[in-house]
N, C-alpha and C positions, 0 to 999 in steps of 0.2 A: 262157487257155492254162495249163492245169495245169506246173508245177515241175518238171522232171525230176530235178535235182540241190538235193537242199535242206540249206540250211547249219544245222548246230547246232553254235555253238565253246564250251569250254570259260573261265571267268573270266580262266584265266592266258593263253589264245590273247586273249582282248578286250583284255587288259592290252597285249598285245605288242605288237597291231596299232593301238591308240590311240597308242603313243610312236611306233610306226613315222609315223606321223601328225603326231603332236607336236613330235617332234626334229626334221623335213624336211630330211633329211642326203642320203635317200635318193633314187636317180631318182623323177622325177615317174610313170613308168607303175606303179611300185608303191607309190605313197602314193595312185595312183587304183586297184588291184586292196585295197589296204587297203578304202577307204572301200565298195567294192562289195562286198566281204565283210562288212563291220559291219553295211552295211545289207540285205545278206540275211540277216544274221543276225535282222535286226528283224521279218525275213516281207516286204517289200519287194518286187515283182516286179520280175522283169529290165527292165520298161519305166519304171517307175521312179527306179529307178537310172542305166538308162541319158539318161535325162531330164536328173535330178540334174548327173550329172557328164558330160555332153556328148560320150557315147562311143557307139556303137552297143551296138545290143539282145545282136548276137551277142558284143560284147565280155564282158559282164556273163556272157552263161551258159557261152562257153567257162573264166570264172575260175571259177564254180562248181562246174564240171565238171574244172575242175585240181584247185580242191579237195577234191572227193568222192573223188577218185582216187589222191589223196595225190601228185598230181607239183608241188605247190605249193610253192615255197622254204619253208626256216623259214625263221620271223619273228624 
């Protein structure tokens, strides 16, 4: 299944969303929409990911799809 929303971040977005990671200050459902973004950023597919961090498929591509659309929080 082809990608419909596919992520490309910027160094200073990888930077933000690793501490967001790192520091673990934050709720758990967004230090898990972190790591699904990092890792689509890797090329990663939805199934994947959702593998990885033990969420559903549609979880992974609705964060995608936050993100492409810009209704994603900053980080």
């Amino acid at each position: 299944m082809a990608k419909k929303y596919t992520v490309c971040l910027t160094a200073l977005e990888i930077e933000k969303l690793q501490t967001v990671i790192r520091i673990g200050k934050t709720k758990a459902r967004t230090i898990t929409r972190a790591r699904i973004i990092l890792m689509s950023n890797e090329g990663k597919t939805n199934e994947a990911s959702a593998n990885c961090f033990g969420v559903n498929v549609s979880t992974v591509a609705r964060t995608r799809q936050r993100l492409a659309i810009g209704k994603h929080a900053s980080w």
